[in-house]
N, C-alpha and C positions, 0 to 999 in steps of 0.2 A: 518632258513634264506631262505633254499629253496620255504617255503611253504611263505614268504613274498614275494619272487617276484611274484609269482603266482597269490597272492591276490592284487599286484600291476598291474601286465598285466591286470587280471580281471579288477579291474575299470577303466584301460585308456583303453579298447578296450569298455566298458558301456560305459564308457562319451563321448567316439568320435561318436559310436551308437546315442546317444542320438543327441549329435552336429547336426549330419546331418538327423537325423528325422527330429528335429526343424527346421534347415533351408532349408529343404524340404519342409515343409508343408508351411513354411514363403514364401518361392520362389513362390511357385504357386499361394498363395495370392498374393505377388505382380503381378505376369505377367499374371494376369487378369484386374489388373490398369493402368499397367506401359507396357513397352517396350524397348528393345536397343535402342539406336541409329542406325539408316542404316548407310552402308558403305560410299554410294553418295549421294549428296543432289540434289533436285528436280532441274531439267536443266543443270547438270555437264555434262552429256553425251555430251553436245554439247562444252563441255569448253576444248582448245588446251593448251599445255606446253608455246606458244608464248603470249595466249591470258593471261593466270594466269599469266605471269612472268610480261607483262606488267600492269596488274592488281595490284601486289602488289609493282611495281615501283610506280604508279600514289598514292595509297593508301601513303604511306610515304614520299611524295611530297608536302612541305610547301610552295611548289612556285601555286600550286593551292590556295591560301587564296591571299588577297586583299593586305597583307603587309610582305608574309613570313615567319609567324610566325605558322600558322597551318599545320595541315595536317591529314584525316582521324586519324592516327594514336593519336594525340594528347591526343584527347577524348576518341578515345579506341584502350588501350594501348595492343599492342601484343609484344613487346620489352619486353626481360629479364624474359619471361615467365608470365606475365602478362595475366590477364583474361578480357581483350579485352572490356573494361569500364572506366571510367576517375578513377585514383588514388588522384586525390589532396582531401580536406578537406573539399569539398564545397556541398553543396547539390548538386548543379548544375554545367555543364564547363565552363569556359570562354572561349570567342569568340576573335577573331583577336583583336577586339579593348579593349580587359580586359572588357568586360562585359557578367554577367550572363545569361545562358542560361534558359528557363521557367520550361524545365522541367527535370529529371534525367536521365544521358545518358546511357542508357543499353548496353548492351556486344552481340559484333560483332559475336563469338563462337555462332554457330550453329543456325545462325540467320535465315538460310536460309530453315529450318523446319519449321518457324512459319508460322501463316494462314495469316498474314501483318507484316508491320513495322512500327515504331514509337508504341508513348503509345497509340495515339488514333487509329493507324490500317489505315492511310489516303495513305499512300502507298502499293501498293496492292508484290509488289514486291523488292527483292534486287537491283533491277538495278531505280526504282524511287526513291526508299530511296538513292540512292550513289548522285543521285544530287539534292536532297534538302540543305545540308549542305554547298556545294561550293558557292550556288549564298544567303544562308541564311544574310542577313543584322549582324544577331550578331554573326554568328559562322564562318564562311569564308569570306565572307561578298565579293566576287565577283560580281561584278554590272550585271554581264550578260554572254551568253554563248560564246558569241565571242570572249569577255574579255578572257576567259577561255583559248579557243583555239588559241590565238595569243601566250599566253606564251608557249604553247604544240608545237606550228606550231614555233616559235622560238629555238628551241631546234630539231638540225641534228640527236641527236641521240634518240629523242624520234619520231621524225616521220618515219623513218625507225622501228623503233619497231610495230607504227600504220602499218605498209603496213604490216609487216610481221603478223601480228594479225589477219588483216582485209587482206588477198590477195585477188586479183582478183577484189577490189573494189577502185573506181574512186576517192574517196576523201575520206580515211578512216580515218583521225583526224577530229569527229566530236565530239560535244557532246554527243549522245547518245550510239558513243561507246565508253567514258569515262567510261559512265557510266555502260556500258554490260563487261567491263576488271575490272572495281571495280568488281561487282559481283562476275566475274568467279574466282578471288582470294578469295573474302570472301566464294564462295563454299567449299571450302579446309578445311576451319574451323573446321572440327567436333573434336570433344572432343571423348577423352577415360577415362574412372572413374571405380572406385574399386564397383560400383553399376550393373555396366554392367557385370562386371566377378563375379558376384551374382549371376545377372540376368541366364549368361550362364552356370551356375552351379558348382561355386565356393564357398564351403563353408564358406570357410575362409575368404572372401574378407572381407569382413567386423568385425569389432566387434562387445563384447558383447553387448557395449552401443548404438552401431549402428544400430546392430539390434531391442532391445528396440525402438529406436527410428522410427525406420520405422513402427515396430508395432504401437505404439501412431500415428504415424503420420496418418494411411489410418484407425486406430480405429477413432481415434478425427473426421475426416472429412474433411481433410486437404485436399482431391481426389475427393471432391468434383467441385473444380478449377484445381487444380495439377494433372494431370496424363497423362496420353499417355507417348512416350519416352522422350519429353522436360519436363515432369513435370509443364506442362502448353505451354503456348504460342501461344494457339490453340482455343479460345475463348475469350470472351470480359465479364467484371464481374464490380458491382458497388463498388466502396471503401467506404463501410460501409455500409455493408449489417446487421448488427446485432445493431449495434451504430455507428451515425454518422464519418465522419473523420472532423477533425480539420479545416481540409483546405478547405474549397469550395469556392475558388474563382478559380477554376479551373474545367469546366464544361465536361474536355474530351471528349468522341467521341460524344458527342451533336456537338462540335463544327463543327464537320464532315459533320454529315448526318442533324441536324440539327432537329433533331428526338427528344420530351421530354424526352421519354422514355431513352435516350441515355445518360442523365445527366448523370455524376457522372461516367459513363462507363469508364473501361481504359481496354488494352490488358494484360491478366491475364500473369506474367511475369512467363518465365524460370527459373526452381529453380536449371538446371546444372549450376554448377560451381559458385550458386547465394555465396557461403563463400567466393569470390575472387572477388567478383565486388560491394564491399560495395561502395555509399551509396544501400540506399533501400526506394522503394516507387517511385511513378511516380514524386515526388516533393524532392527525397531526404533527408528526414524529418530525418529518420532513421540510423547511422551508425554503429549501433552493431547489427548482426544476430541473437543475444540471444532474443534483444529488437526488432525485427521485427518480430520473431516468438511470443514473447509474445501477440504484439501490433495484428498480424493478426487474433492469435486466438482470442480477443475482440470484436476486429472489424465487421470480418466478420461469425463467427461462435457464437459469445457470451459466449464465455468460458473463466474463469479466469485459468488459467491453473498450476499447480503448478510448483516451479521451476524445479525440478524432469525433469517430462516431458517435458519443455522446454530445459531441457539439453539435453536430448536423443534425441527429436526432431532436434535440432542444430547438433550435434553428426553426425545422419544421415546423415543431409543436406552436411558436411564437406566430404563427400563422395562421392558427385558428381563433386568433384573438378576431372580435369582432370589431371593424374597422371605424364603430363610432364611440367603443370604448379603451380605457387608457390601460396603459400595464402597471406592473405595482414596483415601484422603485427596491432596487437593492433584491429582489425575487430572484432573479433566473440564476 
């Protein structure tokens, strides 16, 4: 009996040996691709407790849309732990007036690492993406900035919030500091995932299958697009680089620069927390992550990939979910 536990300790102190070799040797291969997430996103230093608080009043404020009905939050959802992208059915959101929007609304979470905003990249910053959407004809559908500001400048108790935001400044309910307090809330955003306390040298964070899958993922070529700490959203990439997409009536950041070269271009999406902000694809095409990783490895790499490794791949993926928000039923 004695000499059985013995040979029991023997293999659990081998297998944990073993454990953390492999996810030793795994770790460094990743964080020669990948990276954490930083603590602060690019411009929080200058963001005050007055100016985020009122930042995420205006964010959840339906009286910014044309009829009451929207509000940043609508489209993306940070309510009840939500991963900060539209939940309905549709490929795309509907706008104040129940009509679709063109293209699919990506997730506010750690928006504020990418190299732009929107799919085609035409806002260079958080704070010109926060007012495209209010005066957008189908999404808020706001006629105008003034419009804007008379409902703001109507409300006693949001324009004392504007001074205390904005002190020392002469008329501080303007538009453009609507749109500098959206921001400094959406700075706040960053995500924490069981990939990071990988990253930081946890072995355990993840599973077996997860790690598998991380392996297939930067084997396959998946880091080719995907990498740095967002796992993309740091460059601009064609959709359908290996075989066409479906859809080309949508010419993306062509429409931008106006560049031919630019057809087809879209900003290569963030794959944090991509298991909680289904649909998928700049057109929504997609709402299961099994069938987006199948369809991407097609598309843009030319791999039929088997299901196997579409599961591991997936697997991983669900690991960058942030570990204080929920995933979305019936998704992956």
């Amino acid at each position: 009996m004695k000499m059985s536990w013995i040979l029991l300790a023997t293999v659990a102190l081998s297998t944990t040996g073993a454990l953390a070799a492999d996810a030793a040797s795994l770790r460094n291969q990743a964080k020669a691709v990948f990276d954490t997430l930083p603590e602060t996103m690019p411009g929080a230093e200058q963001d005050t407790p007055a100016l985020i608080a009122l930042g995420k009043r205006l964010y959840f404020d339906k009286q910014l849309s044309i009829n009451g009905s929207q509000s940043c939050n609508t489209c993306h959802r940070l309510d009840n732990g939500l991963g900060g992208a539209d939940i309905r059915p549709t490929p795309t959101s509907l706008g104040a007036h129940g009509e679709p929007g063109t293209r699919n609304t990506p997730t506010v979470l750690n928006a504020g690492f990418q190299i732009a905003q929107f799919w085609d990249g035409r806002a260079p910053t958080l704070e010109a993406q926060a007012k495209g959407p209010i005066l957008n004809p189908v999404e808020m559908a706001m006629p105008d900035e003034s419009t804007v500001i008379e409902r703001i400048t109507g409300n006693a108790g949001y324009v004392a919030a504007f001074s205390q935001a904005f002190p020392n400044t002469a008329n501080s309910v303007t538009y453009d500091n609507v749109a500098k307090a959206i921001a400094a809330f959406e700075r706040t955003l960053i995500t924490h995932d069981r990939f990071d306390d990988f990253l930081n040298g946890d072995d355990r964070a993840l599973t077996e299958q997860e790690r598998k899958g991380l392996k297939t993922f930067m084997a396959t070529g998946c880091t080719a697009c995907h990498k740095g700490p967002l796992l993309g959203g740091m460059g601009y990439r064609k959709m359908g680089v290996a075989h066409p997409y479906s859809n080309e009536a949508d010419l993306g950041r062509y429409d931008v620069t106006g560049k031919e070269s630019d057809k087809y271009l879209f900003k290569v999406p963030m794959l944090r927390n991509v298991a909680i902000t289904a649909p998928y694809f700049h057109d929504g095409a997609v709402s299961s992550l099994t069938e987006a990783v199948r369809q991407m490895a097609w598309l843009q790499l030319g791999l039929e990939l088997p299901d196997r490794k579409v599961a591991d791949i997936t697997a991983f993926l669900g690991a960058l979910t942030d570990k204080n928000r929920t995933s979305q039923p019936g998704k992956q």
